[in-house]
C-alpha positions in Angstrom: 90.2 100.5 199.3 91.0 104.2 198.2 92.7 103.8 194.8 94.6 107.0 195.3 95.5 106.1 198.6 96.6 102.6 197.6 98.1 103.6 194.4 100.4 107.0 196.1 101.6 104.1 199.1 102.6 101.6 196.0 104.3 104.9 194.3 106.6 105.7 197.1 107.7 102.6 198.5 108.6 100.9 195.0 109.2 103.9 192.1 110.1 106.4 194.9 112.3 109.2 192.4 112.7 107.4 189.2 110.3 109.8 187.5 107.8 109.3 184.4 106.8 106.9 182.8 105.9 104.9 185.6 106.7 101.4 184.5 103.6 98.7 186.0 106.0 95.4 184.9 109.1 96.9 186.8 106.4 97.5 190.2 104.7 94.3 189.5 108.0 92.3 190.2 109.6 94.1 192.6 106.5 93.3 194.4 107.1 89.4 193.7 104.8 89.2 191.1 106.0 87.3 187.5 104.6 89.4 184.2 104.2 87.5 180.9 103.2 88.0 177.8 100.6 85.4 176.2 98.2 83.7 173.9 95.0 84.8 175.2 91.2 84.5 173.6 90.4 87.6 171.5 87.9 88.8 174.2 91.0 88.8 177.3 93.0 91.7 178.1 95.5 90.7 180.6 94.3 88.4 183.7 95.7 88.2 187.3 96.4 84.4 188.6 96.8 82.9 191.9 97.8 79.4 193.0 97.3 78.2 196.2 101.7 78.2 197.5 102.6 80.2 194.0 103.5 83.8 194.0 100.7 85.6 191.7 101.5 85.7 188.0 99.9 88.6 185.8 99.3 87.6 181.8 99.0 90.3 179.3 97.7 89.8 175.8 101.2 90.0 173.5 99.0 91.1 170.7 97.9 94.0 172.1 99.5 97.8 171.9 102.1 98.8 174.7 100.2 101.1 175.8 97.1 98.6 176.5 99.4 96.4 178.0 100.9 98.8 180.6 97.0 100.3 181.1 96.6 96.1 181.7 99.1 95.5 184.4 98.3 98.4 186.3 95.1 97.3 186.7 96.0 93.9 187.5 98.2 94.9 189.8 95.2 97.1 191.8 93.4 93.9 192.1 96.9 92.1 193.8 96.6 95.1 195.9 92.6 94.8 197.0 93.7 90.7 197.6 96.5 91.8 199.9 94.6 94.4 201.6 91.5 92.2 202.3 94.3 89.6 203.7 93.8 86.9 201.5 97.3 85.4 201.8 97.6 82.4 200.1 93.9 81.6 198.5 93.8 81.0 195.0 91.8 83.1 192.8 91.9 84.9 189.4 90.7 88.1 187.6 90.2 88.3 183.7 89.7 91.3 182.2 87.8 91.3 179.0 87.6 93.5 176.2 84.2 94.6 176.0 81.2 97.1 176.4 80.1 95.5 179.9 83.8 95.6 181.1 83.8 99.3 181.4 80.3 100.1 182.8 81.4 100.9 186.4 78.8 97.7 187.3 81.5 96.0 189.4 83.0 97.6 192.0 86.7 95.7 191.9 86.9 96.6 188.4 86.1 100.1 189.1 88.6 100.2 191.6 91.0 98.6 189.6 90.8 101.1 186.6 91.4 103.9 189.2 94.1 102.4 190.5 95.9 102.2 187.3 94.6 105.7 186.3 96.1 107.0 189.7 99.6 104.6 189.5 99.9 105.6 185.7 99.0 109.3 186.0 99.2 110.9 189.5 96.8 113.8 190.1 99.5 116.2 191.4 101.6 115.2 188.1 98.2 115.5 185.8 97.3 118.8 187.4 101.3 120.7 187.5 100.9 119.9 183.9 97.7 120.7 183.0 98.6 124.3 184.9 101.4 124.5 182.8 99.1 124.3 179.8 100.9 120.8 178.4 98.8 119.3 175.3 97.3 116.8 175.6 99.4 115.0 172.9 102.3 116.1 175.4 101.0 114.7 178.7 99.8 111.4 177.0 103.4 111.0 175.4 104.6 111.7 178.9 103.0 109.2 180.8 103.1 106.8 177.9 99.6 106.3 178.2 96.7 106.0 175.3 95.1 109.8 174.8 92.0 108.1 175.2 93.3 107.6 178.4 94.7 110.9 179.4 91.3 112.4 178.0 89.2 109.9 180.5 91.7 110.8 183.4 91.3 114.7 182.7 87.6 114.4 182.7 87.5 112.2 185.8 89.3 114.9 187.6 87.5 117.8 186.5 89.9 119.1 184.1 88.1 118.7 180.7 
């Protein structure tokens, strides 16, 4: 799956115009999934849970900042979208993201994916770039897509910016 690809397709058809901040929890239902905020182990992030006959259900940490949380759901909701494009339709399955070193090595390749697909559904390149051109501090574009500026700072670097 192209995360950009994936993540511009998921972009049109469900935010279409509404602008910035992209909201994850407002895409993640209108695609039919529930989002909740619970009681999970220290280590957990957010996790993405399917029964076999239930719609998917993504599960957030309530502890943690907003602006983990949103990075959380977007990344839950790229793995929904790998499922759906590898056709699994009604399998059961889940994905728990965890907060640690090994999470974030880029050692597995759905996790990878998934933390471009938030990256890309949170922060579109053309939107990064008209406001990098613009010369928009990084304070500025963090605030604007109401993301972490360790975030933004990752997402600059990624695309060649920083």
């Amino acid at each position: 799956m192209d995360a950009r690809q994936a993540a511009q397709a998921i972009l049109q058809r469900v935010w279409k115009t509404r602008g910035f901040p992209v909201d994850p929890v407002t895409i993640a239902r209108e695609l039919g999934l529930e989002v909740m905020d619970t009681d999970l182990p220290d280590q957990v992030s957010g996790a993405l849970l399917k029964e076999a006959g239930k719609d998917p259900v993504i599960v957030l940490h309530y502890a943690d900042h907003p602006k983990r949380k949103r990075f959380t759901c977007a990344h839950e909701l790229g793995h929904f979208v790998y499922r759906n494009e590898q056709n699994v339709l009604d399998e059961e399955y889940s994905y728990l993201d965890l907060r640690s070193p090994a999470s974030s090595t880029g050692e597995e390749i759905e996790e990878v994916m998934a933390n471009r697909f938030a990256a890309h559904l949170l922060m579109p390149e053309e939107e990064v770039e008209k406001l990098h051109a613009k010369k928009t501090s990084h304070l500025d574009m963090a605030l604007y897509f109401d993301v972490s500026s360790e975030a933004l700072k990752y997402r600059l670097k990624n695309m060649g910016l920083i």
